[in-house]
Every structure is written in C-alpha cells, then in structure tokens.
C-alpha positions as CSV (number, residue, x, y, z in Angstrom):
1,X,91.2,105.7,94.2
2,X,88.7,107.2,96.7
3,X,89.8,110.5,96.3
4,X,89.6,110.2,92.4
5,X,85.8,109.0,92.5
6,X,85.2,112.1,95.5
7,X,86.7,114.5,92.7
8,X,84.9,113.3,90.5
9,X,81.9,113.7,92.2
10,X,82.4,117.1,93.1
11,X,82.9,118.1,89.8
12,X,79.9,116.6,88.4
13,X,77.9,118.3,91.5
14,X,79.3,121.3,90.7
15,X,78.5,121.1,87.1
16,X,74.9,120.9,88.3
17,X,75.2,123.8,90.6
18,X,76.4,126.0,87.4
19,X,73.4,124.8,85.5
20,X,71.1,125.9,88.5
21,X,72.7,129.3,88.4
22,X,72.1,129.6,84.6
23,X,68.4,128.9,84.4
24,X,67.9,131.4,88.0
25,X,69.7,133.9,86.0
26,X,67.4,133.6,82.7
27,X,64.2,133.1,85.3
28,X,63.7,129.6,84.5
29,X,64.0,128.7,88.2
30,X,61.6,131.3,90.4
31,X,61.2,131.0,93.9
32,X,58.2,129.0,93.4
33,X,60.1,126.4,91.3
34,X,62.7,126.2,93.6
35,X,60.3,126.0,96.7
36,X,58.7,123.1,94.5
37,X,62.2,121.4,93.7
38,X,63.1,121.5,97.5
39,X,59.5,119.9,98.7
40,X,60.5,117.4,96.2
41,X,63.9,116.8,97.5
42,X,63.1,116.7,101.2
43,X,59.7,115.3,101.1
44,X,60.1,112.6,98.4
45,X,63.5,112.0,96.7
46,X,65.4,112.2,100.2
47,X,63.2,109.3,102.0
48,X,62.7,107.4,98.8
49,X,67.1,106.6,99.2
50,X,67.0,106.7,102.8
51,X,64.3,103.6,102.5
52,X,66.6,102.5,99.5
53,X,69.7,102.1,101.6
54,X,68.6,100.0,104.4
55,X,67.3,97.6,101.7
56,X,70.1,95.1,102.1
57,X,70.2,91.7,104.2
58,X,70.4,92.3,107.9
59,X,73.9,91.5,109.6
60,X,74.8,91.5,113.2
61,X,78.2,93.3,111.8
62,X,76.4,95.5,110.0
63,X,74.1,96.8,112.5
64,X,77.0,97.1,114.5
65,X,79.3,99.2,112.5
66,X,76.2,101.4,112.3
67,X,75.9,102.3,115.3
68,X,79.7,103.0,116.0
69,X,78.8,105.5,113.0
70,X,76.4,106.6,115.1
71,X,78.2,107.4,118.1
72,X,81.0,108.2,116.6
73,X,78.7,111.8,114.6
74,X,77.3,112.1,118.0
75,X,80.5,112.5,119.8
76,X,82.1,114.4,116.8
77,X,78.6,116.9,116.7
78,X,78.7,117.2,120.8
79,X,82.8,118.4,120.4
80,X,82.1,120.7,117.6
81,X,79.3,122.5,119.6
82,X,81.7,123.0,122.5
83,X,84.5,124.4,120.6
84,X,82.2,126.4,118.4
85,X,80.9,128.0,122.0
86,X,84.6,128.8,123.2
87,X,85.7,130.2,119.7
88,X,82.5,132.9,119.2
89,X,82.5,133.5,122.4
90,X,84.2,137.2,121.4
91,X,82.0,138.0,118.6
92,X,79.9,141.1,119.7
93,X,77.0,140.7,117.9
94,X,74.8,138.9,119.2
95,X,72.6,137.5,116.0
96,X,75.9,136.8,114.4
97,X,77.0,135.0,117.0
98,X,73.7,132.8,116.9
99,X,73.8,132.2,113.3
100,X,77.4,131.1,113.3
101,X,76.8,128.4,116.6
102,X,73.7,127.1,114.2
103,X,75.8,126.9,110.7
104,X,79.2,125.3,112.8
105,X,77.7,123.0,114.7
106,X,75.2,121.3,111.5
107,X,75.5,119.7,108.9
108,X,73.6,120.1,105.0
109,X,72.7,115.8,105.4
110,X,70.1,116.5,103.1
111,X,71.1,118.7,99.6
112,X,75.2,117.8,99.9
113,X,75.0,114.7,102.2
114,X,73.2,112.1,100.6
115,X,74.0,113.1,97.2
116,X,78.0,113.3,97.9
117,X,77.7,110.0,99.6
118,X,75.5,108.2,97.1
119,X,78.0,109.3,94.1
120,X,80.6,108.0,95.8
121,X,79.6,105.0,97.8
122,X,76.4,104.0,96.7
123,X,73.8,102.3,98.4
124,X,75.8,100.5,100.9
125,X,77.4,104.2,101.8
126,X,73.8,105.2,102.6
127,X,73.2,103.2,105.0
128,X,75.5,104.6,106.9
129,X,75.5,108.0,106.2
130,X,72.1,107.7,107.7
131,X,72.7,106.8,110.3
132,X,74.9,109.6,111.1
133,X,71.9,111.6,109.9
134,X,69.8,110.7,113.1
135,X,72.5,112.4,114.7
136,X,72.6,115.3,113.3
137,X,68.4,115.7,112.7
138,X,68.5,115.1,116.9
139,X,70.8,118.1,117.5
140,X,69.4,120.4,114.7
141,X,65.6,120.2,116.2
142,X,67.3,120.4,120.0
143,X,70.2,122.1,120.4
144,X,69.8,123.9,116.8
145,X,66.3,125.4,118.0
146,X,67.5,126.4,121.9
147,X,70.4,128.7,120.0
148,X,67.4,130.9,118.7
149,X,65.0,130.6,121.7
150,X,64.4,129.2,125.4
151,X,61.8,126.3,125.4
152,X,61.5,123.2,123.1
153,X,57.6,122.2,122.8
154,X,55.6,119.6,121.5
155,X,55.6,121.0,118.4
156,X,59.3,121.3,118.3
157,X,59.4,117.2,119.6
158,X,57.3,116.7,116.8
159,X,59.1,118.4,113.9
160,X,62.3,116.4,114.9
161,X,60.8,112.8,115.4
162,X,58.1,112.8,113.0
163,X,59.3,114.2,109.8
164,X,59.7,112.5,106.2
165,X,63.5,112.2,106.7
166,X,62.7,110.6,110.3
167,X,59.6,108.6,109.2
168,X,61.8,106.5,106.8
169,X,64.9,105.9,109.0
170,X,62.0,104.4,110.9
171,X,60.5,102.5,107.9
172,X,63.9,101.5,106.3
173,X,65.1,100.0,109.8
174,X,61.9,97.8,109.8
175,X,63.1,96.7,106.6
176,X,66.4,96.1,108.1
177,X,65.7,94.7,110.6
178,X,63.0,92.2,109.7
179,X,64.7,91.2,106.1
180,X,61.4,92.7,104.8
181,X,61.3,91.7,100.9
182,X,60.0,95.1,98.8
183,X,58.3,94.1,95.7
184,X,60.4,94.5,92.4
185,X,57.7,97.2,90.7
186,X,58.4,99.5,94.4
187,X,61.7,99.0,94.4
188,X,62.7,100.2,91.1
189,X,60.2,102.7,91.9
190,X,62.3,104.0,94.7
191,X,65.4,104.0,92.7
192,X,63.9,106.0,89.8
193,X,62.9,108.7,92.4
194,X,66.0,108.5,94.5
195,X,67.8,108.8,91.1
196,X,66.9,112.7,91.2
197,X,68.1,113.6,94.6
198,X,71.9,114.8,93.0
199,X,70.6,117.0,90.0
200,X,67.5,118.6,92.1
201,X,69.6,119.1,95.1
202,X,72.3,120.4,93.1
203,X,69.9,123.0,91.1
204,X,68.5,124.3,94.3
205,X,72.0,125.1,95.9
206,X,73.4,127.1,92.5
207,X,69.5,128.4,92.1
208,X,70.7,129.9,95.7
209,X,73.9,130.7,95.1
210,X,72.2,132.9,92.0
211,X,69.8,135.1,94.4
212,X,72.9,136.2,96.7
213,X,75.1,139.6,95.7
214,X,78.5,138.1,95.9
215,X,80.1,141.2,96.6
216,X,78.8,142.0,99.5
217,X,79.4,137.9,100.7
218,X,82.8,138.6,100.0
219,X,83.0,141.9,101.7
220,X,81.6,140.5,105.4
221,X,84.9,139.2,107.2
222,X,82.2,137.0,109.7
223,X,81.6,135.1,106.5
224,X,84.9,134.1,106.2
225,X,85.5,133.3,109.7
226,X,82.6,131.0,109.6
227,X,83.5,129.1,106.2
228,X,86.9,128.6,107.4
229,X,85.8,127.0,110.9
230,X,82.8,124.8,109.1
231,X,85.1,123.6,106.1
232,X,88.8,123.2,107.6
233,X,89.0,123.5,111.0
234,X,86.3,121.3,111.9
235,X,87.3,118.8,109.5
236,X,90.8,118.2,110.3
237,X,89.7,117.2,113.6
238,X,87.6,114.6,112.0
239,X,90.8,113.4,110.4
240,X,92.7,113.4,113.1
241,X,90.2,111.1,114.4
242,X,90.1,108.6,111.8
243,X,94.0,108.6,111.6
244,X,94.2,107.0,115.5
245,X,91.7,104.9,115.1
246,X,90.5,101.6,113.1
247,X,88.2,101.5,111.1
248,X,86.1,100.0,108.2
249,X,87.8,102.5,105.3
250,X,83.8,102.9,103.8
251,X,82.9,104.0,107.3
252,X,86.0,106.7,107.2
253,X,85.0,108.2,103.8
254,X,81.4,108.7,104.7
255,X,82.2,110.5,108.5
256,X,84.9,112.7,106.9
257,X,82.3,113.4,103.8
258,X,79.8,114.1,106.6
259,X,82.3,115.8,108.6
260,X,83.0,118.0,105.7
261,X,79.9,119.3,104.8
262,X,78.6,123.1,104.6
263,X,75.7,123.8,106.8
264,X,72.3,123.1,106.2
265,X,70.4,125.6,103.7
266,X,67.8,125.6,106.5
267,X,69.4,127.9,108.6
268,X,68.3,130.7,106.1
269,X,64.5,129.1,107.2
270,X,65.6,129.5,110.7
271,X,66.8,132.5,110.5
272,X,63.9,134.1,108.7
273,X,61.4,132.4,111.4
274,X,63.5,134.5,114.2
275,X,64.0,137.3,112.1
276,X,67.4,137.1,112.9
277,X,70.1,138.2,110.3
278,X,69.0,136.4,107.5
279,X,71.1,138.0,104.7
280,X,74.4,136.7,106.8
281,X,73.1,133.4,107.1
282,X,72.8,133.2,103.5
283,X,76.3,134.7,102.8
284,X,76.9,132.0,105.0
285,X,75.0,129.1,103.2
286,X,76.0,130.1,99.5
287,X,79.5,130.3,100.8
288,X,80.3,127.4,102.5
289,X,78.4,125.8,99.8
290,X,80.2,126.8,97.1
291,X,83.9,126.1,99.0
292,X,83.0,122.7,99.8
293,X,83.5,121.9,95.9
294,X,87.1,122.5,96.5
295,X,87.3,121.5,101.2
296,X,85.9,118.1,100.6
297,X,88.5,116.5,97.9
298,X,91.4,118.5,100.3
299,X,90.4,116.9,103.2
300,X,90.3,113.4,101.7
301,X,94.1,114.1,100.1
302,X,95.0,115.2,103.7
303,X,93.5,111.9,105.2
304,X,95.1,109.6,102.5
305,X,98.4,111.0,103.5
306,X,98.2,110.2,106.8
C-alpha cells in the first residue's frame, strides 16, 4: 500500500518537474523567476508546513519517537560521512572530491523532502521528517561548510541556527510543546501557503534540470559514481537498518524517504561561493535529481520485501 501511494507520488512530482522544464524551455521561467520561486519555497512555503506539522496535541510518545528520529538521521548522517571519506579518498581531483563529500553526505530536506513526505504521509509525516531535518541543517552549516574551507564563524553559527527553516522548528516546537491553539483564519492560512511547497519545488528542480547540457552530464563518469553512491548505496544501508530493528512503520517510510533523497540544490550555491567546480555539482544536482524519480519507489520495494 505504501509503496503504491510513494509511486504515486513520484509520478505526480515528476509530472511537475516536466512542466518546469517546458515553461524554462519557452522562457517562461528566467532566472529571476526561478530565484523568486525558490525565495518563496525556502523563505515562506517551507516554514509555513514545518509550523503546520507540529500543530497536533503534544504526547509524551510522540515526542519521543521524535527524537529516536532524530538520533537515529544523526547516526545515519555521521556513518555516511565516514564511508563517503574512505570511498573518495582515491579521487585525484581535489574539487571533485569536495563536491562529492558535500552532495553524499546531505540531503535536498527542502525541494524533495518535505514535499515527498507531505504527499505521502501528510501532516503527521512532517512532524517527523523535521525533525530529521535539524539533523541534517546541523551538519550541512558545520561539517558541509568545513569541506570547502578551515574556520566556522559567527556568521556561519548564525546561518545554521537562525534561518527561516530553523526559526520555525523553533516556533512549531513551542506550539508543541505548549498545546498552543493557532486561530482558525492562521491556520488555514498556513495550509493554503504550505499547499504550494510540491508544485513550486517541483518547477524549480525541472526549471534546473532545463539549464543543464545533458550530454555532457552524461559524458562525466564522476557523475555517475556520485548518483550511484547518494541513491543506492547509501540507501540500502538505511534499509538494512530498518529491517533489524523495530519500529513505528510511519517512522520507517519517512527515514528511508529521507535516506533516499538526492542532495540539496544548494551545493550549486556552495559551490559558486568557493568557485569550486560548479558545472559538476550541477551535473550532480540535476542528476541525482532526476534518478530519485525512479531510487526512491526501488528502495521502498526492496524494504517491503524484507
């Protein structure tokens, strides 16, 4: 049943991604549409169904299961970073070799996350998909950043505790905690603007996939190497996790969801700011991206035959 509803999912996400890659093709999406689409998403839509999911009574259980999801990402995220140094360790190219660490080791929470998770589980799925979130925000704005230089600021403290993704883990877990009662005209409010998270996020991703020369993505064997690490090899391990141990079956599907997901679209940002090869991070991105359509459903048919 799950892995009917996650194929159906897909497919509806990756009708929207062909629809992005129409109107970027025809120049209905420019870069400034799409720089105004992802301010949108990660600014407004993203919070607005972060604050959304922690809008359900508090329970001792649930609080609880939360933070096994918790540790249970960071464990997972901490395991993937130390493979992912052994594996690259022979790749000779040194700003390859920091792109892939960055891609392997993080997750896209944000554009595939929450939207995957919300068309499958709802708002109860959410909840805890955020949580794993915190986990992987943590290690992108700490361990992310050190891959590309030697010091973590102020600034850099400041970027990972205090943006709008952060700000309303903070404010939804106030809710939480507090059984804080949002007035009916907010909260249908923040449904209506979580409602566009799936379709903008999804449009930004094919707009993406639109801008890249697919031959010469398919052409760089590095690419492949990554996708195949981020999207299978990575994920089994996560199901051969959940297969020894117990747990809540809505807790499995979001970690192996999470656990499945191509790498953020930031580390194009990130590589830009370090001006360090860009174009193969975004071979990278659109890649991964566009193979997760088809990774994600697999590794739920793998898990449900175990």
């Amino acid at each position: 049943m799950i892995l009917a509803t996650v194929v159906n999912s897909v497919l509806i996400m990756g009708f929207l991604i062909a629809i992005g890659f129409f109107l970027v093709k025809k120049g209905i999406i420019t870069t400034e549409v799409e720089q105004a689409f992802t301010f949108m998403l990660l600014n407004i839509a993203i919070p607005a169904l972060v604050i959304k999911s922690f809008n359900i009574e508090y329970s001792p259980e649930k609080m609880d299961l939360g933070f096994k999801v918790l540790k249970l990402a960071f464990l997972f995220t901490a395991g993937t970073v130390f493979l992912n140094h052994f594996i690259l360790m022979k790749v000779k190219n040194i700003g390859k070799r920091k792109v892939m660490r960055y891609t392997n080791a993080l997750t896209n929470c944000g554009f595939m996350g929450f939207p995957v998770v919300y068309q499958v589980y709802g708002a109860e799925g959410t909840f805890f998909a955020s949580m794993f979130y915190v986990s992987v925000i943590f290690l992108m704005w700490t361990y992310g950043m050190s891959i590309f230089y030697d010091k973590f600021g102020k600034r850099e403290l400041k970027g990972m505790l205090l943006n709008p993704n952060m700000i309303s883990v903070y404010i939804g877990l106030c809710i939480f905690f507090f059984s804080i009662e949002i007035p009916h005209i907010v909260e249908n409010m923040i449904d209506s603007v979580g409602g566009i998270i799936t379709p903008l996020a999804m449009f930004i991703i094919g707009a993406r996939i639109g801008r890249v020369r697919l031959s010469e993505m398919l052409s760089d064997i590095f690419v492949y190497l990554a996708t195949f690490i981020k999207l299978v090899f990575f994920p089994l391990i996560m199901v051969f996790i959940l297969s020894i141990i117990e747990m809540d079956p809505l807790i499995e599907g979001v970690c192996l969801i999470y656990a499945s997901l191509p790498p953020p679209a930031i580390a194009v940002v990130i590589a830009s700011q370090f001006n360090c090869e860009v174009d193969f991070s975004s071979k990278i991105v659109v890649m991964t991206h566009l193979f997760s359509l088809v990774t994600i459903p697999l590794m739920f048919a793998i898990f449900e035959l175990l």
